[in-house]
Every structure is written in C-alpha cells, then in structure tokens.
N, C-alpha and C positions, 0 to 999 in steps of 0.2 A: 389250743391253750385256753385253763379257766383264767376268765380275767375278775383277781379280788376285788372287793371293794370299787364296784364300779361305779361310775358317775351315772347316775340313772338321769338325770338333766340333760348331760353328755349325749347317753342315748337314743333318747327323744328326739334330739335336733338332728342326728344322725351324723355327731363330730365321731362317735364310736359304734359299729354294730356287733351286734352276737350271732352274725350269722355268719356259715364259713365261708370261705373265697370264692368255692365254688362247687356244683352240685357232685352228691357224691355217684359215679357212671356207675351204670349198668351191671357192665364187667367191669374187675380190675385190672388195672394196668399188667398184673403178674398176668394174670390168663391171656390176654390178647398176645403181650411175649410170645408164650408158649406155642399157643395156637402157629404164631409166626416160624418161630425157629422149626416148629413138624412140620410144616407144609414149607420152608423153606426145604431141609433135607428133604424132603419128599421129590422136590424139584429138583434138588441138586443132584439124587439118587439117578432119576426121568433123564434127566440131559445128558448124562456117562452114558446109560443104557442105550439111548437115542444115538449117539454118536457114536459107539462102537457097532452097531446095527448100520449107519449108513456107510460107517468103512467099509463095508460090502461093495461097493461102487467098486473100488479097487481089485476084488478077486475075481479070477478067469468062471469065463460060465461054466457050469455044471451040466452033462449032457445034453449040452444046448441050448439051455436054460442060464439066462442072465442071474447071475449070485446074488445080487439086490432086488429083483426080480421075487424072485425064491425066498427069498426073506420078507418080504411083503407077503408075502401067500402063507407063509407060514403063521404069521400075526393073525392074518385077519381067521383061517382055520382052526387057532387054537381051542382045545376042547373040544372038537369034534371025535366022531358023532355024538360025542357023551352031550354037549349042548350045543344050541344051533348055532351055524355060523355067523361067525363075529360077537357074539356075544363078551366071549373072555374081552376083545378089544372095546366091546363099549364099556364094561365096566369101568378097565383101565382109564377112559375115557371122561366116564363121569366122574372116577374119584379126582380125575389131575382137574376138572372142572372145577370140582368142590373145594378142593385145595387153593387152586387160583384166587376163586370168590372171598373165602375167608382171610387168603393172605392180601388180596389186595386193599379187602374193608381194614383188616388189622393194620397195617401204611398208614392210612390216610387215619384212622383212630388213633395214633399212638403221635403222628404228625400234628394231629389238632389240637389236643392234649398236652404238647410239648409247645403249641404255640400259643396256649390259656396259662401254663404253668410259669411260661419266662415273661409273660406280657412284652411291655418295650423292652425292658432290658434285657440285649443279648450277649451271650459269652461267647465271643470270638477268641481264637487263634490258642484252645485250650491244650491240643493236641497237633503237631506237627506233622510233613510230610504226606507218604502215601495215604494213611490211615484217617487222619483227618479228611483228606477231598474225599474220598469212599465212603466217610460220614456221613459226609454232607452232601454228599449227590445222591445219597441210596432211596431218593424218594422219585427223584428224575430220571435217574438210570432205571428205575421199576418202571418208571411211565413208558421211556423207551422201549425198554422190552417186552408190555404188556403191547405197544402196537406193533415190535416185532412178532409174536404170536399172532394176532390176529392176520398180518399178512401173509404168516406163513401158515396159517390156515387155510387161506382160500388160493395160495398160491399152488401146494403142493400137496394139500387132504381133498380141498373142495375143487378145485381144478378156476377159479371164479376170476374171470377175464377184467377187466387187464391185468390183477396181479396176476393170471397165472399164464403162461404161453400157450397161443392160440390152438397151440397143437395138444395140448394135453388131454390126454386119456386116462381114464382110471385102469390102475391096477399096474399102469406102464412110469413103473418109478424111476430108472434107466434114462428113458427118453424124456421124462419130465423134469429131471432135472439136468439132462443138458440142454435141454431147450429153455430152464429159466434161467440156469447162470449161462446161459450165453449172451445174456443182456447185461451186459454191463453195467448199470445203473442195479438193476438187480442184487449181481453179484459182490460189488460193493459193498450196498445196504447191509445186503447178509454178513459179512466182514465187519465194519462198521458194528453191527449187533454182538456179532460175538465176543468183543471187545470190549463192548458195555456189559455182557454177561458175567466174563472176567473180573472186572469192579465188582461188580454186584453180587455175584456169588463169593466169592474169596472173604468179600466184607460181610458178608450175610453167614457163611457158616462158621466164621467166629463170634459174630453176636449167637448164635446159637449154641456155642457150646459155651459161652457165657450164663445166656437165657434158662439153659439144661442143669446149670449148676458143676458144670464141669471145673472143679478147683484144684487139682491134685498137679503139681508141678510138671512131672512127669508127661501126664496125658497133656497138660495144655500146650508143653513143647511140640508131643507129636502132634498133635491137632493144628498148630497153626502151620505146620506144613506141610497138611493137608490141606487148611484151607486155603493154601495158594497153589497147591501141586496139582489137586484134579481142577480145578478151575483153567489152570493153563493148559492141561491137557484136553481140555474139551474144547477149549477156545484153538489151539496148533491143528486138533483134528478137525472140526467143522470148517475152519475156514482154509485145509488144506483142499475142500472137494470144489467149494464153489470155484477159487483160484484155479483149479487145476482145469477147469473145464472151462473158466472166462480167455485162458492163455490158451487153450486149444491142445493141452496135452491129452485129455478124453476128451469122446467124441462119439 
C-alpha cells in the first residue's frame, strides 16, 4: 500500500517505514504449490502401483517360481536387452528421488512462510473435524513418513541390518518380507505408517486438486472421493501383508 502524504519526521525515527514486511522469496508461493501437489500425485500414483505389485505375496507360485519373486525380476529386467539391466528401475528411482527432494523443501518452504506470514497471531479452530487435524499435522505426518521411507529402504531395497532381518538376501522378496514382519515391532511400525499415510495423502490430494485449479463442482465431488478412496485402499492393502505374516497366516 502507498502511504500519502507521509510524515517524513515519522520516518526517520522509524515510528513508520516504507519498507515491506518481508523479503519478496525467490519462488512464489503459487510455484512451490504446484511443484507440491505434482510430486505429491506422483507419490500418490507410486504407492497404488507399489501396493498392487506386493499383492503378489498372495498369488500361488508360477512354475515354481514365487509370484512376488517374479515380479521383482521383472522390475529390475525391464527394458532389456534394449537397455541394460535395471536401468528402467534406476530412473524410476531417481525421478521418485527428485520428487521426494522437491516436495520435502516445498513443506518446510510453504511451513516457514506461513509461520513469517501469521507472526504471533494464530488462527485456531477455523475449520473443524477430520479436515482440520490433517491440516494441521500434514507437516508431522510428512516427517513420519519420510523416516518411514528411509527405514523401508534399508529394510527391504538395501537389506541394512538391524532394520533389515538378518537373513536377508537380495532378490529374495518372499523371504524378506516374512522375515521382517515377523518382528513384531517391525510389523507394527509399518501399520502405524500406513495410517499416517492415509492422513497424509487423502489430505494432500485434495490440496492438490485445489493447488491444480480444479473448480468445477462436478469434478470436485468426484475428486474428493477419490481422495479418501485410494488412500484407504492402499492403506487396507499394505497393512493386510505385514498383519498377515506377523499373525502367521503366510509363512
């Protein structure tokens, strides 16, 4: 705002300044959105894909060949001979990397900025219910789940002792994961996660079809029932394999 006729006295003493609240960032606020809501869907995408792929655990072997097993081979082969093996899988790899990176700076950027923007004064209890705590945890429930990744990185990609069981072999995805949720503490955590994934996503891909511009009444109805319907379903199936194998049903 121009301020008329200002007390140039005023300004001296430093009762008034002309300078603005605060520096104007880098990116804008819009872009970092953005960035967020694509590498969220990106993620949201990743985790259906992931969880229909471990439902494999459930299907009878294939000439003698474990169907989980088989599906791992197939990942890491893709694009052969046209390119060498594993390749297709590191890209897939590095782009869920680059995604991670950007969306976790974008958090903590959109976080810091909201907490320069309200200074002391904060607005509590604007919004009720579910919607509100999923608000307001979607920075916690991201911290949770970015150390859920990392442990299920070295639990069940890198094999990396004590997350992962002692017996773990690469390539052997079968036995690796009943040898991790056989541990009970294990098996939990990963429950536990998938729960906080549930928040987290369901809340996150409505901010995104927000972020997206998604305004048309229509789509926003179907859309928010989507954002709660794959979100539960990825959460019912992930945490039906560890359960099934902490209870001893597989084995």
């Amino acid at each position: 705002m121009t301020v008329k006729n200002a007390d140039r006295d005023a300004i001296v003493h430093g009762k008034i300044t002309e300078k603005p609240l605060r520096e104007r960032p880098s990116y804008p606020t819009w872009a970092i959105k953005l960035v967020m809501a694509v590498t969220g869907l990106i993620f949201g995408l990743y985790v259906l894909v992931h969880m229909v792929g471990n439902l494999k655990l459930y299907m009878p072997d294939h000439d003698g060949i474990i169907a989980i097993n088989e599906y791992g081979e197939f990942l890491r082969s893709m694009g052969a001979p046209i390119f060498p093996r594993e390749s297709i899988l590191w890209i897939f790899r590095i782009v869920l990397l680059a995604a991670l990176v950007l969306h976790v700076h974008g958090a903590f950027a959109l976080s810091g900025r909201s907490g320069v923007s309200r200074g002391k004064f904060k607005r509590t209890n604007l919004v009720g219910g579910m919607n509100s705590f999923t608000s307001r945890s979607m920075l916690i429930t991201g911290i949770v789940l970015l150390l859920f990744v990392i442990f299920h990185v070295l639990d069940l990609t890198m094999g990396v002792t004590p997350a992962a069981a002692d017996s773990f072999a690469h390539g052997e995805i079968y036995a690796n994961m009943v040898a991790s949720f056989s541990r009970w503490p294990v098996a939990l955590f990963y429950i536990v996660a998938m729960v906080v994934l549930f928040l987290h996503l369901s809340h996150g891909i409505w901010l995104a079809v927000s972020d997206l511009g998604i305004t048309g009444k229509r789509w926003r109805k179907i859309l928010l029932v989507v954002a709660y319907l794959v979100p539960a379903i990825v959460m019912i199936g992930n945490i039906s394999m560890p359960l099934s194998i902490a209870l001893g049903w597989i084995s």
